[in-house]
PAFILO-502697 format. One record per residue (C-alpha): x, y, z. Coordinates in nm, 3 decimals. Example, Ala and Ser with C-alpha at 12.3 -4.5 7.8 and 13.67 -1.06 7.14 Angstrom:
{X = 1.230; Y = -0.450; Z = 0.780}
{X = 1.367; Y = -0.106; Z = 0.714}
END
This chain:
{X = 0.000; Y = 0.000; Z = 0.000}
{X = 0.172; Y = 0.335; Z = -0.108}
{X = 0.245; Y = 0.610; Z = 0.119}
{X = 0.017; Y = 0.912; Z = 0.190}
{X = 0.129; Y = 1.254; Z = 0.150}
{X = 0.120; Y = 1.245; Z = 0.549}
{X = 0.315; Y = 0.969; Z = 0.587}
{X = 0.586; Y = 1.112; Z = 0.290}
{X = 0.611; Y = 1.412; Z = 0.580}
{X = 0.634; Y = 1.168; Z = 0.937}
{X = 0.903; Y = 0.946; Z = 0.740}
{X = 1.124; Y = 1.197; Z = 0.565}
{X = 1.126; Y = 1.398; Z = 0.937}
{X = 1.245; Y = 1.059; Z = 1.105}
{X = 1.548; Y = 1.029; Z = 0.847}
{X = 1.659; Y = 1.406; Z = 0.915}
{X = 1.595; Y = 1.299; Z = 1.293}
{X = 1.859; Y = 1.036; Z = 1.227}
{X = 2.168; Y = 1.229; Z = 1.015}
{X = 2.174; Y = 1.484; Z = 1.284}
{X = 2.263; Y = 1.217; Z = 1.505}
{X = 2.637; Y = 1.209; Z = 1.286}
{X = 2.677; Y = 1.625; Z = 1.274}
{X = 3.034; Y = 1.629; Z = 1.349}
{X = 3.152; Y = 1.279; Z = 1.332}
{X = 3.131; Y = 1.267; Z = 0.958}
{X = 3.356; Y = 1.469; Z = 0.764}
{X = 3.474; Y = 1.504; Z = 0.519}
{X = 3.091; Y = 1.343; Z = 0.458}
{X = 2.785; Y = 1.469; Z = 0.528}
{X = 2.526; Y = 1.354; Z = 0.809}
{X = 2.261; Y = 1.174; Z = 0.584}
{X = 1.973; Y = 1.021; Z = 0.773}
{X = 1.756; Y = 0.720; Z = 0.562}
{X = 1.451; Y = 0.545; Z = 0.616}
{X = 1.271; Y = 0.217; Z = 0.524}
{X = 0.943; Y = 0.137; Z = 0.493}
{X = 0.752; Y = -0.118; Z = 0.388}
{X = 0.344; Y = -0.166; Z = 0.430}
{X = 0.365; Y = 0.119; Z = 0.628}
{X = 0.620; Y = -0.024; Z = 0.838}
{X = 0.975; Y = 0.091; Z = 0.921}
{X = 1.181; Y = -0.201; Z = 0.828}
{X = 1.535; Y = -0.008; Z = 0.817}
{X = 1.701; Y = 0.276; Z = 0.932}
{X = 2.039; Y = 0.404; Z = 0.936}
{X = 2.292; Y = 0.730; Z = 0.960}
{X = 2.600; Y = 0.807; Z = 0.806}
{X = 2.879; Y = 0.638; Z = 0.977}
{X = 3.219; Y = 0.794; Z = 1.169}
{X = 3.443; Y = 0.959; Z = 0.907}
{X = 3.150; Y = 0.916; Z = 0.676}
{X = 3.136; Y = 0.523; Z = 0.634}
{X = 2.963; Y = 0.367; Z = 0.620}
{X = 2.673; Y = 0.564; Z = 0.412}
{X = 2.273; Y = 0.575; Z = 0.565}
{X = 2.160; Y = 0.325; Z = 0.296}
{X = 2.353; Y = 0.030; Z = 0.290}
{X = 2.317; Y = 0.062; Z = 0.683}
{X = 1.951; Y = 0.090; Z = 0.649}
{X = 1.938; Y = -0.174; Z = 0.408}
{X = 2.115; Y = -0.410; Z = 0.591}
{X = 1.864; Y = -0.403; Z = 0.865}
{X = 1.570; Y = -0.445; Z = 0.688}
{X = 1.740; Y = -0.763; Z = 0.484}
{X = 1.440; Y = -0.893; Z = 0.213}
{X = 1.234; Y = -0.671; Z = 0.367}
{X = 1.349; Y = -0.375; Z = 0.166}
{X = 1.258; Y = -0.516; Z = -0.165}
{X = 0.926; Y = -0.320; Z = -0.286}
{X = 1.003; Y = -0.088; Z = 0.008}
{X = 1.027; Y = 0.295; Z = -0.026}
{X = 1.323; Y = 0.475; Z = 0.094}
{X = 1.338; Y = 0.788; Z = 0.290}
{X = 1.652; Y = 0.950; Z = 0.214}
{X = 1.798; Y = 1.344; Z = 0.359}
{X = 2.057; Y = 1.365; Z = 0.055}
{X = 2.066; Y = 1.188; Z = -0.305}
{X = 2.266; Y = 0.871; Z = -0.334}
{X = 2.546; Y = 0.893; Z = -0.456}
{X = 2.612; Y = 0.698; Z = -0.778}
{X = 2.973; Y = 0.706; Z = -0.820}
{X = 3.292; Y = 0.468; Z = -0.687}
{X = 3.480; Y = 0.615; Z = -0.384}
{X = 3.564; Y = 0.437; Z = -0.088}
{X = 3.258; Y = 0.289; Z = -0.106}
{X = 3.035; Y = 0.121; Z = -0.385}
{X = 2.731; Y = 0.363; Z = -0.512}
{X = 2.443; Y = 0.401; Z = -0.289}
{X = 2.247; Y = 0.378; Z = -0.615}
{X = 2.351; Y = 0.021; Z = -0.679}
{X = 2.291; Y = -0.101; Z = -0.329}
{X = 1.903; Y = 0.037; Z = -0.376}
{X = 1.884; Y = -0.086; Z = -0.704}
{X = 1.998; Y = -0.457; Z = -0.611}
{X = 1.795; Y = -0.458; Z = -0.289}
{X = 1.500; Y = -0.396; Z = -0.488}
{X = 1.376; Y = -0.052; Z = -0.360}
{X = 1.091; Y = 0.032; Z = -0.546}
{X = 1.072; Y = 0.386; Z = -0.481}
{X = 1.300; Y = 0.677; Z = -0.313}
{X = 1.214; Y = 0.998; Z = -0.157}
{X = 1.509; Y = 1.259; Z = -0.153}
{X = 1.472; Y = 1.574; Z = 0.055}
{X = 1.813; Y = 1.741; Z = -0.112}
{X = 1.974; Y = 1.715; Z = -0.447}
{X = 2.344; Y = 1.609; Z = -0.393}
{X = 2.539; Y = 1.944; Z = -0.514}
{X = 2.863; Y = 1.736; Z = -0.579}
{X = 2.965; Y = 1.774; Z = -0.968}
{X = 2.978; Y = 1.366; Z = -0.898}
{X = 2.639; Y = 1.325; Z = -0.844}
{X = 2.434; Y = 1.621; Z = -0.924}
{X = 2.098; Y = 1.447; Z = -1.027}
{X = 2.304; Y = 1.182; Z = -1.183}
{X = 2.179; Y = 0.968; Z = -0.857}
{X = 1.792; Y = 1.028; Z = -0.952}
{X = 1.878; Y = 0.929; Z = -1.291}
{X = 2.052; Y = 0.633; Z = -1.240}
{X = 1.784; Y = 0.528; Z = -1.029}
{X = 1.512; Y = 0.625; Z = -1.225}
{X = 1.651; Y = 0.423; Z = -1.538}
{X = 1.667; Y = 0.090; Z = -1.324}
{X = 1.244; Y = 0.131; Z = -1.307}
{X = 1.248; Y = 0.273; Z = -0.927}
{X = 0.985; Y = 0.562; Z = -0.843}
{X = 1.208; Y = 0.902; Z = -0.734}
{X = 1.053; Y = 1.191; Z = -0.630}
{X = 1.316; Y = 1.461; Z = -0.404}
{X = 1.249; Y = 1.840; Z = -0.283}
{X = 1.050; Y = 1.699; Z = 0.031}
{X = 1.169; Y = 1.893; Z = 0.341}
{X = 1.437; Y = 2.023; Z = 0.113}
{X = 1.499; Y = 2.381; Z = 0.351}
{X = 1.554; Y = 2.145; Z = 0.684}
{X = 1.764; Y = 1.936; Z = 0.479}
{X = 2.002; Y = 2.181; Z = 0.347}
{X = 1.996; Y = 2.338; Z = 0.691}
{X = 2.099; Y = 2.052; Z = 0.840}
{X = 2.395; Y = 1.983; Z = 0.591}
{X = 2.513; Y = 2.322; Z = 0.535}
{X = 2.830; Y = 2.273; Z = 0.571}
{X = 2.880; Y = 1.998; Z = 0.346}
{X = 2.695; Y = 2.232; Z = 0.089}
{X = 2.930; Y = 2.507; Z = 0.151}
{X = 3.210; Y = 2.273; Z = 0.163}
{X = 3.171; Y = 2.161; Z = -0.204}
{X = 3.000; Y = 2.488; Z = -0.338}
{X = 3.179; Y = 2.777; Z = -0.188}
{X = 3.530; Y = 2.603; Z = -0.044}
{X = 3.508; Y = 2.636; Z = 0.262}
{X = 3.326; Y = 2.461; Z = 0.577}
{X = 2.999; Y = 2.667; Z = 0.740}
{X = 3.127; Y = 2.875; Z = 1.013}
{X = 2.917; Y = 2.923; Z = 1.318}
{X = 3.024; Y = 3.244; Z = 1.545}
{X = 2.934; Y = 3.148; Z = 1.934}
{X = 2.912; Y = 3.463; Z = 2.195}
{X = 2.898; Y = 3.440; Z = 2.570}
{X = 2.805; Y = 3.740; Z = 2.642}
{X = 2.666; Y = 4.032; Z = 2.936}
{X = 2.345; Y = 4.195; Z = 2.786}
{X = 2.548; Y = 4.508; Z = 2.681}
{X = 2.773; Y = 4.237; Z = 2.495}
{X = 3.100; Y = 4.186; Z = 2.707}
{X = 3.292; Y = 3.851; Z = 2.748}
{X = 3.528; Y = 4.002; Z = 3.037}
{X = 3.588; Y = 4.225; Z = 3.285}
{X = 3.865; Y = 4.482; Z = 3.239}
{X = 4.101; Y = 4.307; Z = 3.445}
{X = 4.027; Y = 4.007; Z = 3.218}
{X = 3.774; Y = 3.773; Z = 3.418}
{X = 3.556; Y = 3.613; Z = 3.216}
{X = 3.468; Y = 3.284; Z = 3.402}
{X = 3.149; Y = 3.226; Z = 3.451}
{X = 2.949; Y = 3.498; Z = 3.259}
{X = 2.660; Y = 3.270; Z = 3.177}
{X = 2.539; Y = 2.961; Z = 3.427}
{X = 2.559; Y = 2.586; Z = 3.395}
{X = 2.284; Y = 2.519; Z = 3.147}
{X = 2.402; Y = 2.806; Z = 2.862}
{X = 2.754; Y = 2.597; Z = 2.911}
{X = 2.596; Y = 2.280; Z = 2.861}
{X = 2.443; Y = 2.381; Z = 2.572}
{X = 2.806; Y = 2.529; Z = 2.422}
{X = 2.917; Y = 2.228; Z = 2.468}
{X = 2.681; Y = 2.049; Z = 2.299}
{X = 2.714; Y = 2.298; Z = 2.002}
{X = 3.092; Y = 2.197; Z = 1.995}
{X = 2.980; Y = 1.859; Z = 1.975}
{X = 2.759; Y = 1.935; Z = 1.678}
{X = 3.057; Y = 2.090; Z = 1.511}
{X = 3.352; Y = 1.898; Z = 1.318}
{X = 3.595; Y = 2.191; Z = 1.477}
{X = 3.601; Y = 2.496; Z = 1.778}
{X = 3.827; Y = 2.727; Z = 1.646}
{X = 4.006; Y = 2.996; Z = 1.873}
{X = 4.235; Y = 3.287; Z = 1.831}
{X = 4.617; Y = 3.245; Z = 1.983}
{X = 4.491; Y = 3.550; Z = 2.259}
{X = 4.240; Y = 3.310; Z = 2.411}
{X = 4.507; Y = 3.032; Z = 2.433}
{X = 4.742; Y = 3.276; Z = 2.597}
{X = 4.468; Y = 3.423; Z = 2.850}
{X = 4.272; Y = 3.139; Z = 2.961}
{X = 4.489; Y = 2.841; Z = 2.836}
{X = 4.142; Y = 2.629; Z = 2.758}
{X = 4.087; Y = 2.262; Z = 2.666}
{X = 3.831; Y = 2.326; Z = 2.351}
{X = 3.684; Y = 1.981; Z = 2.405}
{X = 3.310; Y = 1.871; Z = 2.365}
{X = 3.283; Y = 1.762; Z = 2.824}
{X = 2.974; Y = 1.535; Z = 2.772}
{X = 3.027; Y = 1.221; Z = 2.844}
{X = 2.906; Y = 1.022; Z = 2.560}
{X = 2.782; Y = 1.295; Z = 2.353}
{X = 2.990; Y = 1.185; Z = 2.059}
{X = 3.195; Y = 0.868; Z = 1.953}
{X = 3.527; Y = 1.104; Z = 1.826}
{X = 3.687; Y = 1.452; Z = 1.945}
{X = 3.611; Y = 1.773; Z = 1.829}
{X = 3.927; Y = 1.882; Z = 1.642}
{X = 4.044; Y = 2.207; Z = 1.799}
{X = 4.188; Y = 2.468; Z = 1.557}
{X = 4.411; Y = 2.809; Z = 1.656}
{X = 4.458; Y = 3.058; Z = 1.465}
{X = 4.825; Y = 3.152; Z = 1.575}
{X = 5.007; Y = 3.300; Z = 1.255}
{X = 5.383; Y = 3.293; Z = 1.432}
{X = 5.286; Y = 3.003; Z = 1.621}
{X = 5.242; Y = 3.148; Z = 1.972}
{X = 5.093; Y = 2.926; Z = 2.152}
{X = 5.291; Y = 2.786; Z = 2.493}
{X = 5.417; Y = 2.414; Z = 2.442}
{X = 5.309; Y = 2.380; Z = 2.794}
{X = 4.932; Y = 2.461; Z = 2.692}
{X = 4.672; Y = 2.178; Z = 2.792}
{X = 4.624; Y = 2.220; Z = 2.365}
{X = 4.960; Y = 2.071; Z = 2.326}
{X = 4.970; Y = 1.863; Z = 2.615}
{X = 4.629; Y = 1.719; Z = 2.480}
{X = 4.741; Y = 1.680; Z = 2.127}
{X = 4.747; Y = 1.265; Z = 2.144}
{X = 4.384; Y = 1.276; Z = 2.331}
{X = 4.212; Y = 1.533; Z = 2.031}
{X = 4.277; Y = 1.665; Z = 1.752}
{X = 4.485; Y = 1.998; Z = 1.732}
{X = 4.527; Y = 2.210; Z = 1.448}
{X = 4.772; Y = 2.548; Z = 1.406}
{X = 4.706; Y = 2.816; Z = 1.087}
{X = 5.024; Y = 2.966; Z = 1.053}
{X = 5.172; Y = 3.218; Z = 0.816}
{X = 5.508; Y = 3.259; Z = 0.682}
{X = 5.797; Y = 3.333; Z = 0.901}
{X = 5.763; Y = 3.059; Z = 1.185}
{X = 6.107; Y = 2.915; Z = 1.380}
{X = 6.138; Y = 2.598; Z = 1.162}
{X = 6.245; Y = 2.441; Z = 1.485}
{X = 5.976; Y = 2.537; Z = 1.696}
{X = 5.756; Y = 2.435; Z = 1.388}
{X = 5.885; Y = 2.114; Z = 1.441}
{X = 5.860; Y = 2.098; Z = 1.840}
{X = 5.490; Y = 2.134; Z = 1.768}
{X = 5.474; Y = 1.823; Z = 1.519}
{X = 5.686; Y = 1.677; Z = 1.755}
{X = 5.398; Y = 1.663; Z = 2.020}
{X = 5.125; Y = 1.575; Z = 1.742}
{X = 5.025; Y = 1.880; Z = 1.636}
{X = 4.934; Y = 1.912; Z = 1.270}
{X = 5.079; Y = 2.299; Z = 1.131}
{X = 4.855; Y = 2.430; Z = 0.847}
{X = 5.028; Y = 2.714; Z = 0.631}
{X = 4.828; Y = 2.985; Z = 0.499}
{X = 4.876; Y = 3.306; Z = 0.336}
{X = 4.913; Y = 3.642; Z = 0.541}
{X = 4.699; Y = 3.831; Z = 0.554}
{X = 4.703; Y = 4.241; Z = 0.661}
{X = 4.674; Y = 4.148; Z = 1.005}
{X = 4.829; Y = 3.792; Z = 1.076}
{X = 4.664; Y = 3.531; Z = 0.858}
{X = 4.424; Y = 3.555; Z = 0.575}
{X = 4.107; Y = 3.411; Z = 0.675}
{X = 3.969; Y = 3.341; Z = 0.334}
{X = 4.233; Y = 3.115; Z = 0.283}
{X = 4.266; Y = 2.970; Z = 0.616}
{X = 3.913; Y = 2.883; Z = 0.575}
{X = 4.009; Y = 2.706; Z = 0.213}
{X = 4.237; Y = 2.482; Z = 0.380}
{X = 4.036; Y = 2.388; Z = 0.625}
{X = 3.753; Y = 2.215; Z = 0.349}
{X = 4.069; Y = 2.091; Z = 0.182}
{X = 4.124; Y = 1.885; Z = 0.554}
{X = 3.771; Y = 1.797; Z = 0.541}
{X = 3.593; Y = 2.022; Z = 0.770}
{X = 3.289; Y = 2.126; Z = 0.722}
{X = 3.121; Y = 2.267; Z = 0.996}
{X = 3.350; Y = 2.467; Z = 1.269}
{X = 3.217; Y = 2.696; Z = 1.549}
{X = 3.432; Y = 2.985; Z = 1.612}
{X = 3.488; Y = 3.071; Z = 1.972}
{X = 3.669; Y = 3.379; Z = 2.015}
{X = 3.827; Y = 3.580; Z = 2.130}
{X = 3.688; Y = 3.920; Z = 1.999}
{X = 3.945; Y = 3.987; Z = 1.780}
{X = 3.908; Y = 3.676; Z = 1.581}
{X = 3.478; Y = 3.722; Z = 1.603}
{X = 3.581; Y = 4.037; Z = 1.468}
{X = 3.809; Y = 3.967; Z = 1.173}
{X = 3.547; Y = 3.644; Z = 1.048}
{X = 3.274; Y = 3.926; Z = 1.069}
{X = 3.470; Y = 4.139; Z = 0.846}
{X = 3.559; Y = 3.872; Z = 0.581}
{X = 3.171; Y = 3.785; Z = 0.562}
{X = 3.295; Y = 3.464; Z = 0.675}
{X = 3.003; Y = 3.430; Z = 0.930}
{X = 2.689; Y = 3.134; Z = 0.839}
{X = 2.540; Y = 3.106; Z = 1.179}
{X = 2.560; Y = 3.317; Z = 1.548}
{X = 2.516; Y = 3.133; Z = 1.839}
{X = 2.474; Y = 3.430; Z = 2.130}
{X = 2.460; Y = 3.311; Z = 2.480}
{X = 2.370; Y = 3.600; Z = 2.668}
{X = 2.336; Y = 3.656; Z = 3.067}
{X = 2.121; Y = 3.893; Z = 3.214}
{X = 2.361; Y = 4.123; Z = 3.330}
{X = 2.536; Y = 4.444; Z = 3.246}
{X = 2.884; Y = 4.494; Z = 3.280}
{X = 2.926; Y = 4.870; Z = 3.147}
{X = 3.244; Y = 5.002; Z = 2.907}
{X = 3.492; Y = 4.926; Z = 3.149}
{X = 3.468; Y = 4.521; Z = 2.978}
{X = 3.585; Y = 4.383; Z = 2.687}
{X = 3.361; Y = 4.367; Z = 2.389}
{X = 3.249; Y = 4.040; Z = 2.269}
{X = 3.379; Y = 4.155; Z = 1.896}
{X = 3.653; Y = 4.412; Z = 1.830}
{X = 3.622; Y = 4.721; Z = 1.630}
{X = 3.618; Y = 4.570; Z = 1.251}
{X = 3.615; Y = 4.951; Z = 1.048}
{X = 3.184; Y = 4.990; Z = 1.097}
{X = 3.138; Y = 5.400; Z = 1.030}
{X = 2.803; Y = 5.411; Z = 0.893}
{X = 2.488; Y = 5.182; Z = 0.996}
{X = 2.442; Y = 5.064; Z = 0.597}
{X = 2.778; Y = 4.905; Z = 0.680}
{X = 2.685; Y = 4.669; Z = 0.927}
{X = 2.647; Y = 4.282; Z = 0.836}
{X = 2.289; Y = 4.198; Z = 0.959}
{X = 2.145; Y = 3.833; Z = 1.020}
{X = 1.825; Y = 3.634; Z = 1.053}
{X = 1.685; Y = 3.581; Z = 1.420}
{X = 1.631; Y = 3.155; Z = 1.369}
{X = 1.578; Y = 3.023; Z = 1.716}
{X = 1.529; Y = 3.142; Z = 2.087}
{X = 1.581; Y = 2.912; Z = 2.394}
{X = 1.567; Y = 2.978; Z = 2.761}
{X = 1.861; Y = 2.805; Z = 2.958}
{X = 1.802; Y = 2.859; Z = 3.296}
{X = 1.839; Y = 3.246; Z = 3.382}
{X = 2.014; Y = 3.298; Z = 3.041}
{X = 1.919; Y = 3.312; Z = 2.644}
{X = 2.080; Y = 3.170; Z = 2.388}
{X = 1.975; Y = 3.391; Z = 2.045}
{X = 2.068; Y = 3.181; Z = 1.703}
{X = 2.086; Y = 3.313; Z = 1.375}
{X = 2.144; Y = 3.279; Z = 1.023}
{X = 2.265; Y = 3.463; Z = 0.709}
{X = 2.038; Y = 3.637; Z = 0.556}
{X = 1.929; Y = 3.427; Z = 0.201}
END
């Protein structure tokens, strides 16, 4: 018995249930979510595996076995139909005898590209796609941006006073916001392939960068510094860390070749990257992170470096944590002056989401479309 229109909508919100479940476990992949059904029944399910394998629908379809033949498939992203690591999703569909697939987004990859739909379509299988398409490329923004623009999505998080200060002007700064708001940031780094921080916040509050949920996800968070002459104290629980999680320096041109090497020494991978007018260029730091896979990071600070991704219109997503307090001009601003003279100047985005976190607010949003 085929599928209602309701049913199309229940299903297809159960797969993008499920490839959120892989948001920053799966690069250089994306998170795709699939379902199975059969007679109305769920007969398979699956997600997109750690480092991206294995894909949703071979998982899905090994679950549901001889079930899935005549069964209709419920997939967040188009198969893809093309030999990598893996064999096509395509031909794992078309041999299990799916006899129809719904597709939320088109696959933007110049490998796929509707080539998926009509591969499928040609071995007799029913494809319709566009369902849920906006949640769908919301969810795997960064893997669009990846393959489309070059670079991975780049979510700017704030903890911030309600006049929008991170610190005091002798520098404190912990805790601005209560337990729940950090929760949540932590959870957003675990959502994220990468945290990204400027060498300043190394130096001044000599953080972990880790994803401190127990559980909340199978690998580490990568952490990546932006540190053009390599700053950053050997001694720094980064560093000392570097075996435990991942931990990535953007450089520029003029590093100590031996220090250079101290730092590879102790695991540490050293990314080079043009200069820019003030330490690195973040365009093309940004490039070289998609060419390491990345493709969603969440940049934490400090103000300088909110600042300077502000300025390059580097910014996807804001993720503003903000306490109900005031701390007056005496604190440090949450984002450095960037050049703003004139209000038409200012980069504007999208209020998406607000959620109440004990006494605090954390504000989300987007880029404008």
């Amino acid at each position: 018995m085929p599928e209602s229109a309701e049913d199309d909508l229940n299903f297809m919100r159960a797969a993008l249930a499920l490839g959120r479940r892989g948001l920053g476990t799966t690069w250089p992949n994306p998170s795709v979510g699939c379902v199975l059904v059969r007679d109305g029944r769920v007969v398979g399910r699956g997600y997109t595996g750690n480092g991206g394998r294995p894909h949703a629908e071979p998982t899905a379809l090994s679950i549901a076995g001889d079930a899935a033949r005549g069964a209709t498939a419920y997939v967040t992203l188009e198969p893809c139909c093309h030999w990598g690591q893996t064999p096509p999703c395509t031909d794992a569909l078309i041999q299990a005898g799916v006899a129809r697939v719904v597709i939320a987004a088109l696959d933007p990859d110049k490998r796929v590209d509707s080539q998926g739909v009509a591969v499928l379509r040609d071995a007799g299988i029913e494809v319709d796609h566009g369902l849920l398409e906006p949640d769908a490329r919301e969810d795997l923004e960064g893997f669009f941006r990846r393959v489309t623009q070059q670079r991975p999505m780049a979510t700017l998080k704030l903890a911030t006073t309600l006049d929008g200060k991170i610190a005091t002007g002798a520098g404190e700064s912990q805790w601005i916001t209560g337990p729940e708001a950090r929760h949540m940031a932590h959870v957003l780094r675990g959502r994220h392939d990468a945290v990204l921080a400027g060498v300043g916040t190394v130096v001044a509050d000599n953080p972990e960068l880790t994803c401190r949920i127990e559980g909340f996800r199978p690998t580490p968070v990568v952490r990546v510094i932006v540190d053009s002459h390599l700053r950053t104290p050997l001694t720094s629980k980064l560093v000392r860390t570097a075996a435990n999680a991942p931990i990535w320096f953007l450089i520029r041109d003029g590093v100590d070749p031996a220090r250079r090497a101290a730092f590879i020494d102790l695991g540490a991978k050293v990314i080079d990257v043009n200069a820019g007018a003030v330490g690195i260029d973040l365009p093309d730091a940004m490039t070289a992170l998609a060419q390491e896979g990345l493709t969603r990071v969440l940049v934490e600070g400090g103000g300088q470096v909110a600042a300077s991704f502000i300025r390059a219109d580097l910014v996807d997503r804001v993720a503003w944590f903000h306490a109900p307090a005031v701390m007056g001009g005496d604190g440090w601003p949450g984002v450095q002056g960037f050049g703003i003279e004139k209000l038409a100047m200012m980069p504007r985005f999208v209020r998406h989401r607000v959620t109440p976190l004990g006494g605090d607010m954390l504000t989300e949003f987007k880029r404008p479309n």
